[in-house]
C-alpha positions in Angstrom: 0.0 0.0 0.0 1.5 3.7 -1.1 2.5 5.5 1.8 0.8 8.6 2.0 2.5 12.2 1.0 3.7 14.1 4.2 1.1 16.8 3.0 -1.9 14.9 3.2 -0.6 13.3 6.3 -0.4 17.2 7.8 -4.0 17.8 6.4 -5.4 14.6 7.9 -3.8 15.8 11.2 -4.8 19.3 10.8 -8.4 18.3 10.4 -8.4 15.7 13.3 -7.0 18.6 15.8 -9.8 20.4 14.8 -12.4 18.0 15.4 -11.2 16.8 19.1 -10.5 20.4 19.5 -14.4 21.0 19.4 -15.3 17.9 20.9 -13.2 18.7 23.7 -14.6 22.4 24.2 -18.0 20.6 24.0 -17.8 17.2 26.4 -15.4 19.4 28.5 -12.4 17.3 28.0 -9.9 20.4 28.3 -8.3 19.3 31.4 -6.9 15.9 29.5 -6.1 18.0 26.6 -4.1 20.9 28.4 -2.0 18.2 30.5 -1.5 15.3 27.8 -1.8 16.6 24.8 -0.8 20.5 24.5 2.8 19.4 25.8 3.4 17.8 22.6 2.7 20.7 21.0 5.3 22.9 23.4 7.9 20.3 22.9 7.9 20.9 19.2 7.9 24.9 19.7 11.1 24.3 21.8 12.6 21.8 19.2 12.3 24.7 16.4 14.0 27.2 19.1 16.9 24.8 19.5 17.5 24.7 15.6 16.6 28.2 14.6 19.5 30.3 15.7 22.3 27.5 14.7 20.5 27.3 11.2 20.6 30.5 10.6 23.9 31.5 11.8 25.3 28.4 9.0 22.9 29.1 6.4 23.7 32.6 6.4 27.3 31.8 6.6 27.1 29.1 3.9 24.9 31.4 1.6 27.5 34.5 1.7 30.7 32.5 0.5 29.3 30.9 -2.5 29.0 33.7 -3.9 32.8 33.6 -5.0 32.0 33.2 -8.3 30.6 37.2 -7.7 34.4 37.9 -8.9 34.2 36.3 -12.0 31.1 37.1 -13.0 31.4 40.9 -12.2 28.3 42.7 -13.1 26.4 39.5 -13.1 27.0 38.8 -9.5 25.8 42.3 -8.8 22.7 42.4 -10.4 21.8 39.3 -9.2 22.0 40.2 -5.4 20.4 43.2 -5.4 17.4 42.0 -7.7 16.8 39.6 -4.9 16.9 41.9 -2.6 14.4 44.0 -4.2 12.0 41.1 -5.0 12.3 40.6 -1.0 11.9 43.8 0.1 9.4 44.0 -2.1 7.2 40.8 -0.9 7.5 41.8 2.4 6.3 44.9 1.9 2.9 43.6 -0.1 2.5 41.3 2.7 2.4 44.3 4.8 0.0 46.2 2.5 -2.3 42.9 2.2 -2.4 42.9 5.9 -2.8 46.1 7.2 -6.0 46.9 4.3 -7.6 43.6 5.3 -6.7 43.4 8.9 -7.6 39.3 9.2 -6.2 39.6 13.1 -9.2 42.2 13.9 -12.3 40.2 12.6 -12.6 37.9 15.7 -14.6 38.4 19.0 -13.6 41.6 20.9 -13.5 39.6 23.8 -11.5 37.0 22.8 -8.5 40.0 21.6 -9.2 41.1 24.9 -8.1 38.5 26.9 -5.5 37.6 24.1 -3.8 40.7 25.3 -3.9 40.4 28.5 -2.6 37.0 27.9 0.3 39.1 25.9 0.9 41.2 28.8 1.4 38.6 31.3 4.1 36.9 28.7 5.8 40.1 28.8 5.7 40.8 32.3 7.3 37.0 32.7 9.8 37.3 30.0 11.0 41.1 31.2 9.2 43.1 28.8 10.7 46.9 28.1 7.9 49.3 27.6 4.5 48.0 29.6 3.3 51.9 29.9 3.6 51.8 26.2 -0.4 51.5 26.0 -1.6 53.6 28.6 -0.3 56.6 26.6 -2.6 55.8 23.2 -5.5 56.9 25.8 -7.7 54.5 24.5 -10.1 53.6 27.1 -10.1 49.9 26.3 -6.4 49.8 26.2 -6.3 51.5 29.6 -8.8 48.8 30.7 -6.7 46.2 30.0 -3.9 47.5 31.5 -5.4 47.8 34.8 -6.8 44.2 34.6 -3.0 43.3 34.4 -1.8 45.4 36.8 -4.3 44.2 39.3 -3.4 40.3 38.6 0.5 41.5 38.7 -0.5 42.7 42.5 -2.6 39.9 44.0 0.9 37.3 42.5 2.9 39.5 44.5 4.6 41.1 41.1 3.8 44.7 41.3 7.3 45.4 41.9 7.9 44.5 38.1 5.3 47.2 36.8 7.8 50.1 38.7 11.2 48.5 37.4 9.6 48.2 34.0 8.7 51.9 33.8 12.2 52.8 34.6 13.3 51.1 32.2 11.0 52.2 29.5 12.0 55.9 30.7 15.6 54.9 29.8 14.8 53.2 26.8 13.0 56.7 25.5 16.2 58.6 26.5 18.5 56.6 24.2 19.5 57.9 20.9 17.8 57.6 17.6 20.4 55.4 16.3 20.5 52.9 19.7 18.7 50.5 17.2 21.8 50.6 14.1 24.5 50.1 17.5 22.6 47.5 19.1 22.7 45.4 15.7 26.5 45.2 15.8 27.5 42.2 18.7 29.6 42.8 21.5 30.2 39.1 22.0 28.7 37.0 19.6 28.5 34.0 22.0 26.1 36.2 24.0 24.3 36.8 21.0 23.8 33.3 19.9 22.8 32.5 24.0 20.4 34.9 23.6 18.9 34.4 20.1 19.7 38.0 19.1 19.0 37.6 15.5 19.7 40.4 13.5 23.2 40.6 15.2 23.4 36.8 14.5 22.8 37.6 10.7 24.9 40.8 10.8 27.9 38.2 12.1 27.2 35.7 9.6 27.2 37.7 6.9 30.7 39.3 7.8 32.0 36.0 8.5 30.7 34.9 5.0 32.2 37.8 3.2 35.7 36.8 4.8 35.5 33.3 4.1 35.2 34.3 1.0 38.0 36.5 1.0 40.3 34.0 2.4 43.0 32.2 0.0 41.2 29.2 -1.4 43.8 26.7 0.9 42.5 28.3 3.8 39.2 29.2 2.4 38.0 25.2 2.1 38.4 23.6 5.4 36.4 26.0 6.9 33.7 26.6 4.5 33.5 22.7 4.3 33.1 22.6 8.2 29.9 24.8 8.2 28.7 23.6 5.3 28.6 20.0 7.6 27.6 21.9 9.9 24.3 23.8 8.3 23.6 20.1 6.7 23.4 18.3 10.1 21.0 21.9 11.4 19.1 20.8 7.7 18.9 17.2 8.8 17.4 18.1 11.9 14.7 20.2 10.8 13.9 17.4 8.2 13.6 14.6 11.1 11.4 16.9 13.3 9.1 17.4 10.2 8.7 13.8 9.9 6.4 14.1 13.2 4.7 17.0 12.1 1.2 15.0 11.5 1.1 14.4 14.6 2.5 17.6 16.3 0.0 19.6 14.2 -2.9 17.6 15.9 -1.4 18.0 19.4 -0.8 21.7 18.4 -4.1 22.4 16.8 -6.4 20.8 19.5 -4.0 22.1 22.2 -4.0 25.8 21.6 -7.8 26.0 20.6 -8.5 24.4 23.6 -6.5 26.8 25.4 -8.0 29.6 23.7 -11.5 29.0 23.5 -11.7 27.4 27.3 -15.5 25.9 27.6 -16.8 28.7 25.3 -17.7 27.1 21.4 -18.0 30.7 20.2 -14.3 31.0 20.9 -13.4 28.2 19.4 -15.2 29.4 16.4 -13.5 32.6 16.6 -10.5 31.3 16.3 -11.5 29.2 13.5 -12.3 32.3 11.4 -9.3 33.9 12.4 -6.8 30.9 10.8 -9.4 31.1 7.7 -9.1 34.9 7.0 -5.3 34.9 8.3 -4.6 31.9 5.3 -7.2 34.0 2.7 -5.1 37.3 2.8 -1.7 35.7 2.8 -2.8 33.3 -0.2 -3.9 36.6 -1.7 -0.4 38.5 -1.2 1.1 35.5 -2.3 -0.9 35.4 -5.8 -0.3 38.9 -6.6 3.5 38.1 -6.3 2.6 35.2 -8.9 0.0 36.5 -10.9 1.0 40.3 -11.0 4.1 41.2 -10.1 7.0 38.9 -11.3 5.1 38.0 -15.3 4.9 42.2 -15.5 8.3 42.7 -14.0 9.7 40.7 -16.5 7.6 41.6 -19.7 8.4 45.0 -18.7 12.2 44.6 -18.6 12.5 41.7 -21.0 10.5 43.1 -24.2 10.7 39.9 -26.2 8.7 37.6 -23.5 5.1 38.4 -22.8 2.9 37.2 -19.6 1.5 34.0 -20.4 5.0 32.9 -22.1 6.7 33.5 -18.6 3.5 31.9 -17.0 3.2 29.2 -19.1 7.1 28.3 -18.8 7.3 28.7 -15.2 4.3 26.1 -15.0 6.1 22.5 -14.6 8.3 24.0 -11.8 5.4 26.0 -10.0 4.0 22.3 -9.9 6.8 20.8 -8.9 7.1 23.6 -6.1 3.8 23.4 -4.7 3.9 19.6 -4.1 7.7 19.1 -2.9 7.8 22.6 -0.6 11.3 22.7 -1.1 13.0 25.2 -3.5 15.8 22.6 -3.8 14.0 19.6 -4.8 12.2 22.0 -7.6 16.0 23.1 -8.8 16.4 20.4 -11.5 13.0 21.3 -12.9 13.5 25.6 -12.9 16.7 25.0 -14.5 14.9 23.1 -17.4 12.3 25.0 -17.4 14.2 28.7 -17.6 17.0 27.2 -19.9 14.8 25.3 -22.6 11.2 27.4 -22.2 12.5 30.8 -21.6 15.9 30.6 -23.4 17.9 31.5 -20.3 21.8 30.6 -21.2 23.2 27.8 -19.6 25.9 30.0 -18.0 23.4 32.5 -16.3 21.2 29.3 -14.9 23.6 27.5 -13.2 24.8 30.8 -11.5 21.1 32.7 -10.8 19.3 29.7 -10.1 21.3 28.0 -7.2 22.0 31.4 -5.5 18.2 32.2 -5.8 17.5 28.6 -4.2 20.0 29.7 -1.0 19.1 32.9 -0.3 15.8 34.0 -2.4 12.9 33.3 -0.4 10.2 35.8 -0.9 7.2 34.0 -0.1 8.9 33.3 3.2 9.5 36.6 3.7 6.1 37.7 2.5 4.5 35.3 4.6 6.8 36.2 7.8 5.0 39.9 7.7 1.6 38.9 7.2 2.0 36.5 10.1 3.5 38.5 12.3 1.0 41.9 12.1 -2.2 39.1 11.7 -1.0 37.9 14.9 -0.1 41.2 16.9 -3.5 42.5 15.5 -5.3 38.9 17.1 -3.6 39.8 20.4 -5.2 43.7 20.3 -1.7 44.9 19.9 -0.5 47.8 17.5 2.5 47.9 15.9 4.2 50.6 14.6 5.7 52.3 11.6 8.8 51.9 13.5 8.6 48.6 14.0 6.8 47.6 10.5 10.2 48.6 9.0 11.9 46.2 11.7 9.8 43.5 10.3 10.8 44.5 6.6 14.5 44.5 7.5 14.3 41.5 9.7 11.9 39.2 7.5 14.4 40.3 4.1 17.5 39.0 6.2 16.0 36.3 7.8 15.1 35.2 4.6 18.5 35.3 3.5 18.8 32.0 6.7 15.7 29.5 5.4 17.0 26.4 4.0 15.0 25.4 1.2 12.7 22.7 2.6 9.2 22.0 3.6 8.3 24.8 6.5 12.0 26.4 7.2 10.0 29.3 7.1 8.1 28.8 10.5 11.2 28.2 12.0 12.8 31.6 10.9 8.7 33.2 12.2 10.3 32.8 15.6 12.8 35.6 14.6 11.0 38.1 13.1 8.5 38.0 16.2 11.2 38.6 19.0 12.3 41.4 16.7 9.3 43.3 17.6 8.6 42.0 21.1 6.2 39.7 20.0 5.8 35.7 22.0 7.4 33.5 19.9 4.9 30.6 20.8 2.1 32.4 18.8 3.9 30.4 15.9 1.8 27.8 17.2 -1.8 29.5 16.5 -0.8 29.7 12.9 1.2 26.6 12.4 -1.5 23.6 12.0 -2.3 25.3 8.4 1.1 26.4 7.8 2.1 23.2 5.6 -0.6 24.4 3.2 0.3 27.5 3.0 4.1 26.3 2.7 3.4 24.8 -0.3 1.8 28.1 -1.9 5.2 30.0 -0.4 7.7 27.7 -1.9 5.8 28.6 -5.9 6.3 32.1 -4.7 10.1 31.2 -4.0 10.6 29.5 -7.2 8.6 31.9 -9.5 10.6 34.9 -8.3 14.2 32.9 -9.1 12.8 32.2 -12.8 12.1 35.9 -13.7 15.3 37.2 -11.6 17.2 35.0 -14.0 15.2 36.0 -16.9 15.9 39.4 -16.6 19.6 39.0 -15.7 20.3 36.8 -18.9 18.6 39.5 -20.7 20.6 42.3 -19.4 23.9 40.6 -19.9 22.7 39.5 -23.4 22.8 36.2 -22.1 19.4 34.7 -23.9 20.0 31.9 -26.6 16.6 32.0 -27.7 13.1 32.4 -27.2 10.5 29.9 -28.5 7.2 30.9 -30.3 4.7 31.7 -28.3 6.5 33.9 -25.8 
């Protein structure tokens, strides 16, 4: 009998943790569920924070010096980094459009955001939050409500002493200058920084360590690079062995935290229902305009000879081959091909492009990172900021730079770009139970936007062979 796809396998566990999710909230089996079944669920949250920072740190690391060939390729090597770049900062920011016009974190239950955030505000009075008496000075009476509710349960545990050290140190936080944030990227002690999961001084490390790998004579230069390369493959290996239980930890995960959620209530657990649905609607729809929209028009406006539906229709076998591997790797052979014979990419330019773009080129991830994270702080009642909307956009373009190229890297890397903007890192699990699905839409974004990068590379270096009818 043929073993079932690891997809369908997610799916099928996806929909059971939603059925004894609801049959626990209804025969009121949450106390079983909470001790015997939600820990499953936290173990895997705590296996992904074990592997994230180490995978990142190599990936980056791994990513930065193979670009070597940058110094014979001159011009190409330039234009190829910063068109990924801008294809990444670019999907983050129409993640960010998508989820600030549509605002899926808003349509639930006011009183379920409301005790989401007070949920939030005991996390951040356990973890050593910064800036509680940020939200007492929107003078929004609900806001203010809330924080009083904290307050009060701070006092009767004994932990009002908290509130007064935290307000001290949000004063000093407000009297630092406006370039604290550029200083505090730079590491002090990088081992501190790894301890501490201080990610975008992680990535700033890794990226300097890349570049002078790569500037290293190439006897020196291949020990080392072949030790982290080991190194980011055993991190890979990991993440790919954890997967193999994800059926299972999606169930435990699922029924867990809508258990937790929605308590005895079935409204809440309802609520939270429609909050996955519209969360997974507007990233699908960010997602498409990347497909559908942005990269056939970027590329029939820069590459005159190749029309939309030429690009589309060439693109179509590895888009395919995308969506059901989730893994920009596996789908390598088949953009190659595909780029090379349909779009008359040149050999030379493919083999260059394509393998970079597979590393470091991950703009569904990155897309997807942003609408997570604002869907989520908007769940929780929490607003972000400008200020801390471009945090996102810088942190979700460099983490991107870190997520290997398999099945649900990107939820690893979520973790991230939530502790870049004070967020809990354990919402990850409220959005992971449909995040295979969605995966598999990310990884066509991710494979799409390396075939018209190359595309338009080839054609600026005169590098096309040929283009067949049709295009």
């Amino acid at each position: 009998m043929r073993k079932l796809q690891l997809h369908w396998q997610i799916i099928i566990g996806l929909v059971l943790g939603i059925v004894y999710s609801y049959l626990s909230v209804k025969f009121d089996w949450n106390e079983f569920t909470l001790d015997y079944i939600m820990p499953f669920g936290d173990i895997f949250i705590s296996l992904l924070k074990m592997i994230a920072v180490p995978l990142v740190l190599f990936s980056i690391i791994v990513g930065v010096a193979s670009l070597k060939d940058i110094r014979k390729l001159g011009k190409m090597g330039i234009k190829t980094l910063l068109f990924y770049v801008l294809t990444t900062a670019t999907a983050v920011c129409v993640g960010l459009v998508v989820v600030n016009l549509l605002k899926p974190g808003n349509r639930a239950a006011e009183d379920l955001r409301v005790e989401n955030r007070i949920s939030y505000e005991l996390w951040r009075a356990e973890a050593g939050a910064k800036k509680l008496d940020d939200i007492c000075l929107s003078c929004d009476p609900a806001n203010d409500a809330i924080v009083e509710r904290v307050r009060q349960k701070q006092k009767s545990e004994g932990s009002n002493e908290w509130v007064s050290d935290k307000l001290a140190k949000a004063e000093q936080t407000r009297r630092e200058g406006p370039l604290q944030p550029l200083v505090d990227v730079i590491p002090e002690n990088i081992f501190i920084s790894l301890s501490t999961s201080s990610m975008l001084q992680v990535i700033f490390f890794a990226i300097l360590f890349g570049l002078m790998l790569v500037a290293l004579p190439e006897e020196k230069q291949q020990p080392v690079y072949a030790l982290v390369d080991g190194l980011n493959e055993i991190f890979i290996k990991m993440v790919w062995v954890v997967m193999k239980a994800m059926p299972f930890f999606v169930f435990a995960l699922m029924a867990g935290q809508v258990v937790k959620a929605a308590g005895t209530d079935p409204d809440k657990f309802l609520e939270l229902l429609s909050f996955l649905l519209g969360y997974g609607v507007v990233l699908i729809i960010g997602l498409a305009f990347m497909v559908f929209v942005f990269y056939p028009l970027l590329v029939q406006t820069l590459v005159k000879d190749i029309r939309y539906k030429g690009f589309m229709a060439a693109m179509r076998d590895a888009q395919i081959t995308a969506f059901s591997t989730s893994s920009s790797v596996a789908t390598l052979p088949i953009t190659m091909k595909c780029v090379h014979e349909k779009l008359g990419v040149s050999e030379r330019t493919t083999s260059f492009v394509l393998p970079i773009g597979a590393t470091i080129n991950m703009d569904g991830t990155s897309l997807y990172q942003a609408v997570a994270v604002v869907a989520l702080a908007q769940f929780h009642m929490v607003d972000l900021t400008i200020a801390q909307q471009l945090v996102i956009i810088v942190t979700a373009s460099l983490a991107s730079i870190g997520a290997a190229a398999i099945p649900s890297a990107g939820l690893v890397l979520m973790i991230i770009v939530l502790e870049s903007v004070g967020l809990n890192p354990a919402w990850i699990a409220l959005i992971f139970p449909i995040d295979r699905i969605l995966d598999m839409c990310r990884t066509v974004v991710n494979v799409t936007g390396d075939g018209a990068v190359s595309t338009i590379i080839a054609h600026s270096e005169g590098e096309m062979e040929y283009v067949q009818e049709g295009n």
